[in-house]
C-alpha positions as CSV (number, residue, x, y, z in Angstrom):
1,X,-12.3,95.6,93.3
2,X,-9.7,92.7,94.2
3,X,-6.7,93.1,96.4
4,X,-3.8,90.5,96.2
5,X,-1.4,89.4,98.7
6,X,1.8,88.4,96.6
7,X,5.4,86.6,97.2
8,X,7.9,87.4,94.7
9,X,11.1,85.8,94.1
10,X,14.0,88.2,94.1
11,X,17.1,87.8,92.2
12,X,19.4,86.7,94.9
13,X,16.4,84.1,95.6
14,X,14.8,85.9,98.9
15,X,11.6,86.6,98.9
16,X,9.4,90.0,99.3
17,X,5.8,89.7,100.9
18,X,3.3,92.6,99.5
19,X,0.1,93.6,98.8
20,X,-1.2,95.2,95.6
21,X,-4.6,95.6,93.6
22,X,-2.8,94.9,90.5
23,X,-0.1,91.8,90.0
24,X,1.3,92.8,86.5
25,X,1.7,96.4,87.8
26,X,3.3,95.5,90.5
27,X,5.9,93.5,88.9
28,X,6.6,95.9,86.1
29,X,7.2,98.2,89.0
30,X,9.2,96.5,91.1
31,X,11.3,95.5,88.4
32,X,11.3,99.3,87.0
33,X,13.3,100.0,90.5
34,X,10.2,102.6,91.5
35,X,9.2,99.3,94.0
36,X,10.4,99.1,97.0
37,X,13.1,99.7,98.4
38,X,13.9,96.1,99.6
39,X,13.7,95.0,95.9
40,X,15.5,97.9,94.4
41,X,18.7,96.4,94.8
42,X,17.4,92.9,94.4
43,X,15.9,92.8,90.7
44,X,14.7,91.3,88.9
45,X,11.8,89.7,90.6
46,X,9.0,87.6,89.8
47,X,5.9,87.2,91.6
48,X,5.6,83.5,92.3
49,X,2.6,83.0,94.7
50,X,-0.6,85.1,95.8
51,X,-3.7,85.4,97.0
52,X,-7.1,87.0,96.7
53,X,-8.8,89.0,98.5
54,X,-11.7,91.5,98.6
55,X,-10.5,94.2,100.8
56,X,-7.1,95.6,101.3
57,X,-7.5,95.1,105.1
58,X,-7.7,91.5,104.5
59,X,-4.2,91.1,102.0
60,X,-2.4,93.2,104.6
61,X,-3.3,91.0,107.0
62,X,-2.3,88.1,105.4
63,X,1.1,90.3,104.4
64,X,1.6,90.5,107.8
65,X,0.7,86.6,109.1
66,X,3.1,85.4,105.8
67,X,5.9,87.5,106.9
68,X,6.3,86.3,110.1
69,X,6.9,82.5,108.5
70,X,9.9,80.8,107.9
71,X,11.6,81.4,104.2
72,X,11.0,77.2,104.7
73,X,7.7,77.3,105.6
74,X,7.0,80.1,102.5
75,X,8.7,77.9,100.5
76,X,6.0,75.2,100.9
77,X,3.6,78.0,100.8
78,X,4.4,78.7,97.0
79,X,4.3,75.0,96.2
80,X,1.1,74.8,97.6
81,X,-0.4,76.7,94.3
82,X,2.4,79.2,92.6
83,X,1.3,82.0,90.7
């Protein structure tokens, strides 16, 4: 089983650092307002960057190192290889 560490783009153009083991699940959910509760008000988003990763342990700790970037320095994250 595959975990992902994702970024998604939010409408007001912030962006949301996760962890999931499915992306197109995620999104639906996030965009169903069931996500949470950062993106609730913030739909709809789009996952524009992740990563892969064989453990959950391993995305959240990549959530975790990404979140504590600069929105610059995710920025150049994402054009590094978007989703």
């Amino acid at each position: 089983m595959s975990f992902y560490f994702y970024l998604a783009r939010c409408r007001d153009n912030t962006l949301y650092a996760g962890y999931c083991k499915d992306l197109i699940e995620r999104e639906a959910m996030h965009n169903s307002g069931k996500g949470a509760k950062y993106t609730r008000a913030r739909c709809p988003i789009k996952i524009v960057y992740f990563e892969n990763f064989e453990t959950k342990s391993e995305a959240m700790k990549r959530e975790y190192a990404v979140k504590k970037l600069t929105k610059s320095q995710k920025e150049t994250l994402i054009k590094t290889k978007p989703a």
